[in-house]
N, C-alpha and C positions, 0 to 999 in steps of 0.2 A: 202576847200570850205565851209564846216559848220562857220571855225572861221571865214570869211570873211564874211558871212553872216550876224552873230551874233553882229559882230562889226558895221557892218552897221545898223542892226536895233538897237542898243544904239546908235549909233550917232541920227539916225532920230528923237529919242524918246526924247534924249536932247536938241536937234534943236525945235523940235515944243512943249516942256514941258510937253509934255505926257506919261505915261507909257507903254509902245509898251509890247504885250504880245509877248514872241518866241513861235510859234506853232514847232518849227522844231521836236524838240524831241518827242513829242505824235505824229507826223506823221513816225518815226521814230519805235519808238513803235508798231503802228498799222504793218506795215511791217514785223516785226520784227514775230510779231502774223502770218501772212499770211503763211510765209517761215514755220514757226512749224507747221502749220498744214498740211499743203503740206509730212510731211513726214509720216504719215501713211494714206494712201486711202483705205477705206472702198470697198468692193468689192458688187457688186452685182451678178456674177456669178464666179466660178473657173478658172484660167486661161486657155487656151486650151490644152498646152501643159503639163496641168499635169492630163486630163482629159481620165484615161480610167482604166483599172484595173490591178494593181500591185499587186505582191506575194512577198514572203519572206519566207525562210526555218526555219521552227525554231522545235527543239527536237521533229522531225521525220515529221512534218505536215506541211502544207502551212498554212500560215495565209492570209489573202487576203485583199487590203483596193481598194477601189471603189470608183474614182472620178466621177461625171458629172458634170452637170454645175451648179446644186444646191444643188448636195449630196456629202457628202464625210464619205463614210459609215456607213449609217446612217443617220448622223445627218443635216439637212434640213437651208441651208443655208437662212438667213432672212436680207433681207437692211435694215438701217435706216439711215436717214438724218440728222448726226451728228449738225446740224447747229441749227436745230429744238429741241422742246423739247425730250428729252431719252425717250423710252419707259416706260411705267410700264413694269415688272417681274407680268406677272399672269400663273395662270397653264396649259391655253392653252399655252404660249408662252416658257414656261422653258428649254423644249425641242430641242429647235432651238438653231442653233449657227450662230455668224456672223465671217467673213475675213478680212483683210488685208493687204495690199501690205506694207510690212517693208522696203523694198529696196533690192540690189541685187537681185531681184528674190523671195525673200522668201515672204512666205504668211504664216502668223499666223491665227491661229483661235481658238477660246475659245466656250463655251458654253455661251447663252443668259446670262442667269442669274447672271454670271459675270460683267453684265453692271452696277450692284445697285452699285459696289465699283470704278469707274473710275467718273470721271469729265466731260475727254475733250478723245478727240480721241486719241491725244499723253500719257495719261496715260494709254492706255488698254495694257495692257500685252496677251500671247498667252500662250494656254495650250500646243498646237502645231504648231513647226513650220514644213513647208515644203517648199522645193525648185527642183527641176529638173535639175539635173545635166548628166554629163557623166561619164563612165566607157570604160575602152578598153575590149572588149570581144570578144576572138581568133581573134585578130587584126583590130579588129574595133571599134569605138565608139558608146553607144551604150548611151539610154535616161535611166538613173536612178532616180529614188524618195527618195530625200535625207530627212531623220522626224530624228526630233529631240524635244524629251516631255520634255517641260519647267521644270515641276517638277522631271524627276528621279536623281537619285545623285547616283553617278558622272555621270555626263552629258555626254551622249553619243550618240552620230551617230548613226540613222539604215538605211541603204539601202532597200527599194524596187526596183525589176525587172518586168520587162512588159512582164515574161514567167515561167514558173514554172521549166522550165532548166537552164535559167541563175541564179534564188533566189539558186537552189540546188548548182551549180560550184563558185560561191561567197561565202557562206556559208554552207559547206560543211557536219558541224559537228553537223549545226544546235542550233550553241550557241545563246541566247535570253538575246538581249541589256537592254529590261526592260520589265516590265511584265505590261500588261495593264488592267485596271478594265472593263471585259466587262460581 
């Protein structure tokens, strides 16, 4: 379809002695832009279904991470309108973090401040991701909170549970996937 086009507009150009510009390809381009940015959406609230409070066992204690719709323990989720100019990073704002829908489910999130090193939306990377998944528990399926910290090494899996019985029967021994800076 493109070649046939293309070949039509040389012909036209040589028929009437003028130099026909092809727009095809920068409309092509612009497209091509739309589809990338389409692959990380900016969140303005947490999803529902990861909104409430998970535990985890770890060397004897409960840890605990607390979603709502603009906290995810602690740290106070903030929109901006990628399209628009970035934010300044001041010191009221450093505090803040913003989200992301990655795909399959997962949602990254980074802290603010992290915005001075990205561009475009397709370059933010996440400190954290998470996702919502299932576990079978004494023959059921049950909502788990799957996180996963960008930076620990070797990269590993933690599960959250939505009870302080099911974090103890999953991890029993209380082993700790990565250690967190709080």
């Amino acid at each position: 379809m493109k070649l046939s086009k293309l070949i039509g507009s040389l012909l036209v150009a040589g028929t009437m002695g003028a130099v026909a510009i092809v727009t095809t390809p920068t409309t092509t381009a612009q497209a091509a832009t739309k589809v990338q940015s389409a692959k990380k959406t900016l969140l303005k609230s947490y999803p529902k279904n990861m909104r409430r409070t998970w535990y985890r066992y770890e060397k004897g204690h409960y840890a605990r991470t607390k979603i709502t719709a603009k906290k995810n323990t602690g740290d106070v989720l903030h929109y901006f309108n990628p399209n628009k100019k970035w934010p300044t990073i001041t010191e009221t704002n450093q505090d803040w973090a913003f989200a992301f829908k990655m795909g399959n489910g997962v949602v990254g999130s980074s802290p603010w401040w992290m915005l001075d090193s990205w561009k475009t939306v397709n370059d933010m990377g996440a400190v954290l991701n998470q996702k919502v998944t299932t576990k079978t528990y004494k023959g059921k399926k049950v909502k788990v909170l799957k996180e996963l910290n960008a930076n620990s090494r070797p990269v590993n899996w933690r599960y959250s549970y939505s009870s302080k019985k099911m974090a103890k029967h999953f991890n029993p021994k209380g082993t700790v996937l990565w250690a967190e800076n709080n």
